[in-house]
MOPAC internal coordinates of N, CA, C and O (Angstrom, degrees):
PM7 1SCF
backbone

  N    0.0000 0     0.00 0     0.00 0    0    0    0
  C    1.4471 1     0.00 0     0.00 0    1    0    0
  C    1.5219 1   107.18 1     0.00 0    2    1    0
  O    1.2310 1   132.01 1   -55.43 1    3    2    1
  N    1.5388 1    94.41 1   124.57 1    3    2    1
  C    1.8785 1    86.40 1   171.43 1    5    3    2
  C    1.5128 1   127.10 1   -74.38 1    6    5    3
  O    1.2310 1   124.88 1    19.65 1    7    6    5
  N    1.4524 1   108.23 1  -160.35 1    7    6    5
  C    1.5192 1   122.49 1  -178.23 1    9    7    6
  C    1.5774 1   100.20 1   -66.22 1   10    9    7
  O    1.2310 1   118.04 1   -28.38 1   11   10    9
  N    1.5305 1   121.35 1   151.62 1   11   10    9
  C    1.1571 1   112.69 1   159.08 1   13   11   10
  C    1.9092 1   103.19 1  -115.09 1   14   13   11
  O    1.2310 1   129.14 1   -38.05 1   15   14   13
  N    1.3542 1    99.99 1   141.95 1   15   14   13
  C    1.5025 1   120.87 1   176.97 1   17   15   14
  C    1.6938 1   112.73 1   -78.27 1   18   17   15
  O    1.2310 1   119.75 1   -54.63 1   19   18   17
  N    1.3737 1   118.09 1   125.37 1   19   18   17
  C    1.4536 1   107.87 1  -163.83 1   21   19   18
  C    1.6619 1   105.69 1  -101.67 1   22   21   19
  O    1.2310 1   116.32 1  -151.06 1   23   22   21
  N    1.5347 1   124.60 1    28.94 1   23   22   21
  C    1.2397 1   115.40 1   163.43 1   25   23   22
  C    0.7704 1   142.72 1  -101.13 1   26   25   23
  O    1.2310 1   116.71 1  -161.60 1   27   26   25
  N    1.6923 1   123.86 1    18.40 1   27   26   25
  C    1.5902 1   160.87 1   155.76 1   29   27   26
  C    1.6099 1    96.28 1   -62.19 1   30   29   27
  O    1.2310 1   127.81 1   109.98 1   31   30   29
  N    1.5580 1   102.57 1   -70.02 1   31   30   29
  C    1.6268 1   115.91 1  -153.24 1   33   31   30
  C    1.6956 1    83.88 1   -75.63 1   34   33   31
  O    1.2310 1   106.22 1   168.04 1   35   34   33
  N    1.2949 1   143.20 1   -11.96 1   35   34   33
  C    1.6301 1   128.08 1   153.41 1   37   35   34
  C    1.1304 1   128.83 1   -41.47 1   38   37   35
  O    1.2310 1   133.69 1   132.35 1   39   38   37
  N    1.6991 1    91.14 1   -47.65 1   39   38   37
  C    1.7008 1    97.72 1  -145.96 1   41   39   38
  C    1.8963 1    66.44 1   -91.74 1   42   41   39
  O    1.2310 1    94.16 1    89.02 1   43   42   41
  N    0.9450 1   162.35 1   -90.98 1   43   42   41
  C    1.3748 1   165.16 1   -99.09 1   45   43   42
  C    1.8314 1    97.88 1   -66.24 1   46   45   43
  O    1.2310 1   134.81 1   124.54 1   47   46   45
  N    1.7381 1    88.95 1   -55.46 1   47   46   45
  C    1.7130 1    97.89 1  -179.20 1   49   47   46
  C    1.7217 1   105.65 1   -47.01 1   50   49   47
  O    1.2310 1   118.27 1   127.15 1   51   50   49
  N    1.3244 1   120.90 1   -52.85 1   51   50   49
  C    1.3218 1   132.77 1  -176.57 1   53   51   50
  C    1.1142 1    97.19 1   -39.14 1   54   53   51
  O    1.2310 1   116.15 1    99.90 1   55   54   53
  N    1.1820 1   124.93 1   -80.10 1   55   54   53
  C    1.2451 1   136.69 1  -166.87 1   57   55   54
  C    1.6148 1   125.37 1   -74.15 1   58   57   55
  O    1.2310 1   121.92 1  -159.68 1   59   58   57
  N    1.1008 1   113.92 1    20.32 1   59   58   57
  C    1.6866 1   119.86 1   179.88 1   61   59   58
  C    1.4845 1   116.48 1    30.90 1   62   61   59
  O    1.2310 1   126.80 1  -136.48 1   63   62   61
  N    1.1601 1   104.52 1    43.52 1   63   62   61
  C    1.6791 1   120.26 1   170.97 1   65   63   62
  C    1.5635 1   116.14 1  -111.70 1   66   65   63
  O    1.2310 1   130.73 1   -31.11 1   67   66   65
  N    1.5480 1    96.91 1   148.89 1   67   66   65
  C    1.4739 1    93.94 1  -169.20 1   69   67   66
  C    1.3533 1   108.91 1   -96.51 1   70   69   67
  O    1.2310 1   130.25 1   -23.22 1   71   70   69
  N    1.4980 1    97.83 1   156.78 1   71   70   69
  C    1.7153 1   109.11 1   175.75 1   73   71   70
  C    1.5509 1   109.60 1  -100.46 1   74   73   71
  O    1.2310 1   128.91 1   -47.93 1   75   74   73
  N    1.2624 1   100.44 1   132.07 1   75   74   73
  C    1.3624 1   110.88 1  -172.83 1   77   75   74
  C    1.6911 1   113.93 1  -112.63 1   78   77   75
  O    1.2310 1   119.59 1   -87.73 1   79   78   77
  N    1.6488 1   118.39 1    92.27 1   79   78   77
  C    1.1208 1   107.05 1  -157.86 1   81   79   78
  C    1.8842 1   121.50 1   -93.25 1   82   81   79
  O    1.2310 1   121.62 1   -28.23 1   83   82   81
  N    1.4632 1   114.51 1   151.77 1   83   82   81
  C    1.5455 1   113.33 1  -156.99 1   85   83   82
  C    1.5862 1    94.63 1  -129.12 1   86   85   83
  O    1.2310 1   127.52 1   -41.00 1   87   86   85
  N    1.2682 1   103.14 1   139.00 1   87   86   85
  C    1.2505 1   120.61 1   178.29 1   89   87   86
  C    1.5479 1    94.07 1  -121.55 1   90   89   87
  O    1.2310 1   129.53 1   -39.01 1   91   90   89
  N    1.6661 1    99.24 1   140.99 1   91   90   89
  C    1.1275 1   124.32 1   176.60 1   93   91   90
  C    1.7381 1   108.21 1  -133.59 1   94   93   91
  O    1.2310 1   135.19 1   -49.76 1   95   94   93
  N    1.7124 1    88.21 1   130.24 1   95   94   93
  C    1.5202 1    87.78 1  -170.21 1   97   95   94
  C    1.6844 1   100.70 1  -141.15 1   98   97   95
  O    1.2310 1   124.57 1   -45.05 1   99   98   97
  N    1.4536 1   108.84 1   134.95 1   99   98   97
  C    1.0692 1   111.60 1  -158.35 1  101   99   98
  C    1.5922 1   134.26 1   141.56 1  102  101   99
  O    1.2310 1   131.99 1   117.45 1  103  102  101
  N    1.3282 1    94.45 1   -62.55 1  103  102  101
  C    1.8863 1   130.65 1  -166.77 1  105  103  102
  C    1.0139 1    98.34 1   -40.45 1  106  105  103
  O    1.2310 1   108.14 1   125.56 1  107  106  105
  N    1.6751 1   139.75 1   -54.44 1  107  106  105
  C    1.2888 1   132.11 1  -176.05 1  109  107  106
  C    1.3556 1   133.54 1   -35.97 1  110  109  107
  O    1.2310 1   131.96 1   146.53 1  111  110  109
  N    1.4583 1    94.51 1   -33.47 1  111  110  109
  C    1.3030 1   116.04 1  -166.46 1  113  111  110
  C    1.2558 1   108.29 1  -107.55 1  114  113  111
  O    1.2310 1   109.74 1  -173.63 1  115  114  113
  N    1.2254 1   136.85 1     6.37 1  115  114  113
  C    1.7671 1   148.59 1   132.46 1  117  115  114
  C    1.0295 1   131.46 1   -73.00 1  118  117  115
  O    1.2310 1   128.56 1   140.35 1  119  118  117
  N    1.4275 1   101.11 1   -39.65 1  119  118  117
  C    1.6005 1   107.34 1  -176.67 1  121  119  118
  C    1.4315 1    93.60 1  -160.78 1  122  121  119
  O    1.2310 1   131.24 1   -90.61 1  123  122  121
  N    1.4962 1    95.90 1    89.39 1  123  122  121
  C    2.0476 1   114.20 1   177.74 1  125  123  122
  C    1.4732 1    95.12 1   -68.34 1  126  125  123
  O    1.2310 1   128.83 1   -16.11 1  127  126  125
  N    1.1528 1   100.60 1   163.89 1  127  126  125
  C    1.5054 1   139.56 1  -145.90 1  129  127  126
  C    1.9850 1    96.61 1   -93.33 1  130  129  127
  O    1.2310 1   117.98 1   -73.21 1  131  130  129
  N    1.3419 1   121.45 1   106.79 1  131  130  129
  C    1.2643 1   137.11 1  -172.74 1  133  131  130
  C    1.2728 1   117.88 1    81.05 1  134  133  131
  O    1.2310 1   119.57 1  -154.38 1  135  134  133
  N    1.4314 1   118.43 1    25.62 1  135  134  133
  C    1.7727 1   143.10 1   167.01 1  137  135  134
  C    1.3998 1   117.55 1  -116.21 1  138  137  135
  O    1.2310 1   121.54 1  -164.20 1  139  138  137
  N    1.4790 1   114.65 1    15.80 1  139  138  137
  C    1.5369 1   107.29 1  -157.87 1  141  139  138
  C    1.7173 1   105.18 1   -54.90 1  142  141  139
  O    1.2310 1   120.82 1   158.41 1  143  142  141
  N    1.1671 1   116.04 1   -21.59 1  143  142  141
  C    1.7423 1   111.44 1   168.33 1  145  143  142
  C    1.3312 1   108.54 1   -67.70 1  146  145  143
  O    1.2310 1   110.76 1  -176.65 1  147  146  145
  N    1.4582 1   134.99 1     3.35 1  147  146  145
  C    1.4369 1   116.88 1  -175.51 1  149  147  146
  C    1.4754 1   101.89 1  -110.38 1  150  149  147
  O    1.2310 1   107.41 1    -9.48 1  151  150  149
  N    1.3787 1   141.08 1   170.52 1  151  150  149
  C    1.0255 1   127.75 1   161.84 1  153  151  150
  C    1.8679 1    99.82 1  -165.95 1  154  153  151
  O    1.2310 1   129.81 1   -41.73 1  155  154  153
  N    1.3186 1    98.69 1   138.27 1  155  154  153
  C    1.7481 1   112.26 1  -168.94 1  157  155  154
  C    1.6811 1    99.22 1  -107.42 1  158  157  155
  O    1.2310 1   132.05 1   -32.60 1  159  158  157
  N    1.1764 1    94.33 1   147.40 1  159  158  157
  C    1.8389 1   112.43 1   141.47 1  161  159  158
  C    1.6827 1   113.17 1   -12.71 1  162  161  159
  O    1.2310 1   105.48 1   -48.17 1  163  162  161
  N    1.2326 1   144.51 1   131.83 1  163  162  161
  C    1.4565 1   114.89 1   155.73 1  165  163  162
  C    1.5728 1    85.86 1   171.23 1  166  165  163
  O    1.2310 1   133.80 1   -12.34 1  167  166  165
  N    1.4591 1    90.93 1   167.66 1  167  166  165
  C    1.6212 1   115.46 1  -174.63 1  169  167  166
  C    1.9705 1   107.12 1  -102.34 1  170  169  167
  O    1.2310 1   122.47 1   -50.35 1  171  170  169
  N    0.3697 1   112.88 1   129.65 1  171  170  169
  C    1.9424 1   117.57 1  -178.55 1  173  171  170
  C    1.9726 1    93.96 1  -144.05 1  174  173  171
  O    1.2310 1   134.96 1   -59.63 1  175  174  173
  N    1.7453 1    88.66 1   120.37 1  175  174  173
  C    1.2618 1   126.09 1   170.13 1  177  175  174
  C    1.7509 1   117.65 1   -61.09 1  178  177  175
  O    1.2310 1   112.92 1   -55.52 1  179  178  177
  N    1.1562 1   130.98 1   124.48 1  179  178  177
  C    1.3896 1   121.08 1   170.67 1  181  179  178
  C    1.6467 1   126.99 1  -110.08 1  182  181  179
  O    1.2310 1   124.37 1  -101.64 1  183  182  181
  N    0.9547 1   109.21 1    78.36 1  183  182  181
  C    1.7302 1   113.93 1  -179.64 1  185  183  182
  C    1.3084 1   132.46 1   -50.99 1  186  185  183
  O    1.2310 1    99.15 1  -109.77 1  187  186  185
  N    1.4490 1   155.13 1    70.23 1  187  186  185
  C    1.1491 1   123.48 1  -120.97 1  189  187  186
  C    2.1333 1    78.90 1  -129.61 1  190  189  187
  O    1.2310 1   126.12 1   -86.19 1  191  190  189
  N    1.8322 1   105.84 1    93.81 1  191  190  189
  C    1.3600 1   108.10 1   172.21 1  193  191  190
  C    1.8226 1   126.80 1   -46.42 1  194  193  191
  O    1.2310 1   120.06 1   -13.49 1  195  194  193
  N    1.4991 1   117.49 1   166.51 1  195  194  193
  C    1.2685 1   106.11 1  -178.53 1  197  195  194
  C    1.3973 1   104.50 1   -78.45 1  198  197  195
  O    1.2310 1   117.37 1    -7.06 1  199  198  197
  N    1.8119 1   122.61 1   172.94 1  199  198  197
  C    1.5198 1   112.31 1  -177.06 1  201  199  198
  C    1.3868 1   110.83 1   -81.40 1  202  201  199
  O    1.2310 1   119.91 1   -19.60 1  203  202  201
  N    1.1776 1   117.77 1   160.40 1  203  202  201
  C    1.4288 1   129.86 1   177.78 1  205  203  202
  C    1.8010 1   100.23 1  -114.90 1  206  205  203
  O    1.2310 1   128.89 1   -56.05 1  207  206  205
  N    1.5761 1   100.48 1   123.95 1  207  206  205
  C    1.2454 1    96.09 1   178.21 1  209  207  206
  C    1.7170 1   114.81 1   -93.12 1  210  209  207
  O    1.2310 1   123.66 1   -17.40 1  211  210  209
  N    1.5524 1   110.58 1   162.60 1  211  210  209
  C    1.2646 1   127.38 1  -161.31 1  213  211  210
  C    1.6601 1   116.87 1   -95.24 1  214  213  211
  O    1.2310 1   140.22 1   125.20 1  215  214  213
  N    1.4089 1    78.37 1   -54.80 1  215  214  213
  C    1.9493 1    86.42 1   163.17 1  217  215  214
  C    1.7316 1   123.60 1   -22.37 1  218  217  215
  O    1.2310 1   135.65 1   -71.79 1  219  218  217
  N    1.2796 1    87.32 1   108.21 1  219  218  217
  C    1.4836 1    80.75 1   170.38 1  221  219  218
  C    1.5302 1   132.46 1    90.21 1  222  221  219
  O    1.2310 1   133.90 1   179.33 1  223  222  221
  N    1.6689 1    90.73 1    -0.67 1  223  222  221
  C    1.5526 1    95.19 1  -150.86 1  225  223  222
  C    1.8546 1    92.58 1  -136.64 1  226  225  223
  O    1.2310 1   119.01 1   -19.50 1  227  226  225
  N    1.6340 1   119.50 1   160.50 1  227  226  225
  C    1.5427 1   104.81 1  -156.55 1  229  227  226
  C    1.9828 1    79.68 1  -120.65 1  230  229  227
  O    1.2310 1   134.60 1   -30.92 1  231  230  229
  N    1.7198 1    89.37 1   149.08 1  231  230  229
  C    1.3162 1   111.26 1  -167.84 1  233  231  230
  C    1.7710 1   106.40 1   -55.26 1  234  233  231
  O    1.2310 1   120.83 1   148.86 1  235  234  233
  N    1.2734 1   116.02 1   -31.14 1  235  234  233
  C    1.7337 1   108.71 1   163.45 1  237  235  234
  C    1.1036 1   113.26 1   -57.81 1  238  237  235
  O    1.2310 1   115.60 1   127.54 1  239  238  237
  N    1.3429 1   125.95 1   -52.46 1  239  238  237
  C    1.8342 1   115.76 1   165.82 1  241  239  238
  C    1.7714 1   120.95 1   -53.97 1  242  241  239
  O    1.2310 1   127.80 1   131.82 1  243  242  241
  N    1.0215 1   102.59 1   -48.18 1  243  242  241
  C    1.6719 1   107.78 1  -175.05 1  245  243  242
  C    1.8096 1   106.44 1   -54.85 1  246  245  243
  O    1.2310 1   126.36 1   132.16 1  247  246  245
  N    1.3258 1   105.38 1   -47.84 1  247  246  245
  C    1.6694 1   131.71 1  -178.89 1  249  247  246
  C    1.9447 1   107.15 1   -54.49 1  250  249  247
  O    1.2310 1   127.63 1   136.10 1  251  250  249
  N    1.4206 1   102.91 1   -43.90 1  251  250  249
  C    1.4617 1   114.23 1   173.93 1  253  251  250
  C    1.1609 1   129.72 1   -59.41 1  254  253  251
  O    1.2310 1   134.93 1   133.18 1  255  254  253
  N    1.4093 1    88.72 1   -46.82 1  255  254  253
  C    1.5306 1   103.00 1  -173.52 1  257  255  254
  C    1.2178 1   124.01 1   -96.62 1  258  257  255
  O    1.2310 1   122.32 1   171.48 1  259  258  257
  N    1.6451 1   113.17 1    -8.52 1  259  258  257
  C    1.4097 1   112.19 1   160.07 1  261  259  258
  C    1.9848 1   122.02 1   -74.51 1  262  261  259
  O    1.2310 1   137.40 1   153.52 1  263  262  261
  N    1.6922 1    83.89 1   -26.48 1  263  262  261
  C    1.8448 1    97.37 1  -177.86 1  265  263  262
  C    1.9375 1   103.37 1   -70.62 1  266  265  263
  O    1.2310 1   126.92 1   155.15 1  267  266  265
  N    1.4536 1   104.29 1   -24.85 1  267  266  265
  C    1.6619 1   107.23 1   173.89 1  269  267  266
  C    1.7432 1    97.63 1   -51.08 1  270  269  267
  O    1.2310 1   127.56 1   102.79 1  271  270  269
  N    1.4059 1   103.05 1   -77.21 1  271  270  269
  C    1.5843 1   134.08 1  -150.81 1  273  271  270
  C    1.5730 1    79.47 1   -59.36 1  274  273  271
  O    1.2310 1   107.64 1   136.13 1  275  274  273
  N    1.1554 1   140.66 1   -43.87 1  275  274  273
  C    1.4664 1   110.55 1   179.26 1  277  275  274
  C    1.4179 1   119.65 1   -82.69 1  278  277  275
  O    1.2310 1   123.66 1  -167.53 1  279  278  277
  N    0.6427 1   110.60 1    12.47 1  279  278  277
  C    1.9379 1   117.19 1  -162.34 1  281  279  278
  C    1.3632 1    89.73 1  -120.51 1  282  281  279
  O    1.2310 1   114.25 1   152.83 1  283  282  281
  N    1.5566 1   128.49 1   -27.17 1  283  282  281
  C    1.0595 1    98.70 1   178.77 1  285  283  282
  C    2.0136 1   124.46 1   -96.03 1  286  285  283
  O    1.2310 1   123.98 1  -139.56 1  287  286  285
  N    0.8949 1   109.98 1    40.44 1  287  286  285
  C    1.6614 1   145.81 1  -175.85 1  289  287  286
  C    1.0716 1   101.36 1  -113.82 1  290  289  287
  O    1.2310 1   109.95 1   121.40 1  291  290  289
  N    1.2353 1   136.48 1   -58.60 1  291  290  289
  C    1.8016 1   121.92 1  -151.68 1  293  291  290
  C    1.7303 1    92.92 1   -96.37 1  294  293  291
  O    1.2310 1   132.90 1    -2.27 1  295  294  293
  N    1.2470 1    92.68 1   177.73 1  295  294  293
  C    1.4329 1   112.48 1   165.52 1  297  295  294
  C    1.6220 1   135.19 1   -76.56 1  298  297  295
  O    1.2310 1   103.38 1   -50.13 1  299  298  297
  N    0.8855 1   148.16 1   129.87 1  299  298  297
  C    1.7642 1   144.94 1  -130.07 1  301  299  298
  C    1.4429 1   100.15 1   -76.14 1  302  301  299
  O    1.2310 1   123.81 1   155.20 1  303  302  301
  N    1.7489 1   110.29 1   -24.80 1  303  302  301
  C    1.3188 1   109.22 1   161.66 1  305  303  302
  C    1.5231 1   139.35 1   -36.74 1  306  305  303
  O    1.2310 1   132.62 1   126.58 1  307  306  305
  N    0.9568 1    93.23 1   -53.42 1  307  306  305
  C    1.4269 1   123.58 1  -173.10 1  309  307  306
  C    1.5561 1   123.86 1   -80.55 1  310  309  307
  O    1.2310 1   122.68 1   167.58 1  311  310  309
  N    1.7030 1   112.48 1   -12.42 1  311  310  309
  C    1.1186 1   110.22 1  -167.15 1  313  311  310
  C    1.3660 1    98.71 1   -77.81 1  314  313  311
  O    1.2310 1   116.58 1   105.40 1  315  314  313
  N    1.1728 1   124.11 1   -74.60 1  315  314  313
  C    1.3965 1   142.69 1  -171.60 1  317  315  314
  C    1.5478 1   116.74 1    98.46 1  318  317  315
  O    1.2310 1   124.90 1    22.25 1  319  318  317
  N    1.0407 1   108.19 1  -157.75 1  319  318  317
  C    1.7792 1   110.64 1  -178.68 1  321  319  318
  C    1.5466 1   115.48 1   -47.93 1  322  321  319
  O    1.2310 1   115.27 1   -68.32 1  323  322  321
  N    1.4327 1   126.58 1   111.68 1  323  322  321
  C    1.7252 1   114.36 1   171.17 1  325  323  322
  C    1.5709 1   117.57 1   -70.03 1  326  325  323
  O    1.2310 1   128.06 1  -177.29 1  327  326  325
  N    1.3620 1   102.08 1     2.71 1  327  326  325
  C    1.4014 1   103.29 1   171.30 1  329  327  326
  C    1.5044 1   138.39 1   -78.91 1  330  329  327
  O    1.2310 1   139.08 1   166.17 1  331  330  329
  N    1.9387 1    80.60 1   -13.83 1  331  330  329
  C    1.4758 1    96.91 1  -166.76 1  333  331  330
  C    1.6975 1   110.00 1   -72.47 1  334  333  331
  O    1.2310 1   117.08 1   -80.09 1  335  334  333
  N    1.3105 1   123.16 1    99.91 1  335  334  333
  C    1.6371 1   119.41 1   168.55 1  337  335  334
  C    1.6215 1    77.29 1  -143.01 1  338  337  335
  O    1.2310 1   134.22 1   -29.43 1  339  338  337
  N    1.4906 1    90.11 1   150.57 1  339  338  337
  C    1.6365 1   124.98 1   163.64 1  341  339  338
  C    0.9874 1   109.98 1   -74.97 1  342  341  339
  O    1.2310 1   108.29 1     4.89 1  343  342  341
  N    1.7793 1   139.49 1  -175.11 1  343  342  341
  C    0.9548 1   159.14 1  -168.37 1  345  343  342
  C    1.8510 1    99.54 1  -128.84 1  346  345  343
  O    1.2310 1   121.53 1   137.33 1  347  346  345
  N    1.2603 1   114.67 1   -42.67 1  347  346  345
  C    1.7065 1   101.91 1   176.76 1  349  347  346
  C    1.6028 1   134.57 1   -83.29 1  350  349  347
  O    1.2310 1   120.10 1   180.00 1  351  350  349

């Protein structure tokens, strides 16, 4: 799982809207990673987490806890570093 970028969970906090987080599981194996022109046969999983509300709450928390709720879907393989979020 990559970095997540925290200027979604900004504008969301701003706006007291909820984030609704989605796990996708599968994709690699449809459309591997530096082939995005190729695409196979394949089954891809759709996770669609409960919302996490914004109100009240600061976009490093909102940003965290959506990278939890997706991480907690895939396999431990796949997560990689929970440290990994960007700054933009």
């Amino acid at each position: 799982m990559g970095g997540f970028k925290k200027g979604a969970f900004s504008v969301a906090v701003k706006a007291k809207a909820q984030v609704v987080p989605i796990t996708l599981i599968g994709t690699g194996d449809v459309m591997p990673s530096g082939r995005e022109r190729e695409m196979y046969a394949g089954h891809v999983t759709i996770v669609v987490h409960p919302p996490i509300q914004t109100a009240g709450a600061d976009a490093d928390a909102v940003c965290e806890e959506a990278r939890r709720a997706i991480a907690s879907a895939l396999p431990p393989e796949l997560v990689g570093d929970a440290s990994a979020t960007s700054s933009e």
